[in-house]
C-alpha positions in Angstrom: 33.8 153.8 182.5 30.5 155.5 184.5 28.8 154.5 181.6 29.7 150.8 181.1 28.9 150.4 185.0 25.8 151.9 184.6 24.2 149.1 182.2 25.4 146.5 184.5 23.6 144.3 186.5 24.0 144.1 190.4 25.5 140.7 190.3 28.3 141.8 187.4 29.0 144.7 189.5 29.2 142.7 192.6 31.7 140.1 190.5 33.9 143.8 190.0 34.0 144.8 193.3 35.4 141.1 194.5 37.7 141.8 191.8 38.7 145.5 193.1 39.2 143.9 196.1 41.5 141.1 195.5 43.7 143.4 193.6 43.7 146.1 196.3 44.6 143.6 198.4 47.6 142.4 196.3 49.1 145.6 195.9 49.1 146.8 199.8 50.8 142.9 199.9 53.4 144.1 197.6 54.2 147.4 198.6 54.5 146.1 202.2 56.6 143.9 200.9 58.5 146.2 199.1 58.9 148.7 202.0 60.2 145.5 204.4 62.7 144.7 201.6 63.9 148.6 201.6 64.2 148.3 205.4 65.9 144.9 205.9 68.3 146.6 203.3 68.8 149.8 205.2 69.7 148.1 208.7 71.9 145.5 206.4 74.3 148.9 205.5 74.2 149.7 209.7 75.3 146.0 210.4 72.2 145.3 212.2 69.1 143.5 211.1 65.4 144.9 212.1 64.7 141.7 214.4 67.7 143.1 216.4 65.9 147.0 216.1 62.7 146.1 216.1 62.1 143.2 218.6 60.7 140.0 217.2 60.4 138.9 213.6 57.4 139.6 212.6 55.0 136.2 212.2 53.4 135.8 209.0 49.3 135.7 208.8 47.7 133.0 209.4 43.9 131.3 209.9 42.6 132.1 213.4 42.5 129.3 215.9 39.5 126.8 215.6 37.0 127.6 218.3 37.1 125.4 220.9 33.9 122.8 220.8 30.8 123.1 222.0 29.6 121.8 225.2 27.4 119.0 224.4 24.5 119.1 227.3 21.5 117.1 225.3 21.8 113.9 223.2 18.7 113.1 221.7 17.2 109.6 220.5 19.2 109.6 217.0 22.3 110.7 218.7 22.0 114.5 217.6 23.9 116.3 220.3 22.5 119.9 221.2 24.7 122.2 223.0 20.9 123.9 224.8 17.6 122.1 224.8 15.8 122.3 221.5 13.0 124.9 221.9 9.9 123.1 222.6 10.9 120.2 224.3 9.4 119.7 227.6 10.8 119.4 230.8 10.8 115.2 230.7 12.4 115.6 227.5 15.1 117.7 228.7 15.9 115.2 231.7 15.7 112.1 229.3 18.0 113.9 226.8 20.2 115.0 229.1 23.9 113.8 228.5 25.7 111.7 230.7 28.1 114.3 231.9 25.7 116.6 232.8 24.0 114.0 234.9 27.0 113.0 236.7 27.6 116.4 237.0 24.6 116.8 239.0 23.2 119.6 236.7 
């Protein structure tokens, strides 16, 4: 195998390692799953279940939240919003771009 990776490019090795990866992953998925179904089984033959030993059932992974939106404090003339001034716009710039709830807000 040493030798076969050695007359490999970067990029083919890189494609392997996503490949390691993935199925790494896939086995830890299955032995955890295997080692929940051993343990759901277990409390099953003491009447009990492992929500009932353990506290809450576990929630299944999931995509993180969406992060919040960005406060929009510049609109320029084509309706690009900026959440800072652009670097190298002046200070009439800033003022004229300035959105509307920032100038109500008085800021």
């Amino acid at each position: 195998m040493t030798k076969e990776l050695t007359n490999m490019t970067v990029d083919e090795l890189r494609g392997h390692a996503k490949e390691v990866a993935k199925e790494i992953a896939r086995r830890e998925g299955e032995r955890l799953s295997q080692a929940r179904q051993a343990i759901e089984k277990k409390a099953r033959e003491f009447g009990t279940s492992i929500e009932e030993l353990f506290g809450k059932k576990s929630k299944p992974k999931s995509s993180p939240t969406p992060k919040a939106p960005k406060k929009v404090l510049y609109i320029d003339d084509s309706g690009k919003e900026w959440g800072r001034a652009k670097s190298g716009w002046t200070e009439a710039q800033k003022k004229k771009y300035k959105s509307k709830i920032e100038k109500n807000l008085g800021s």
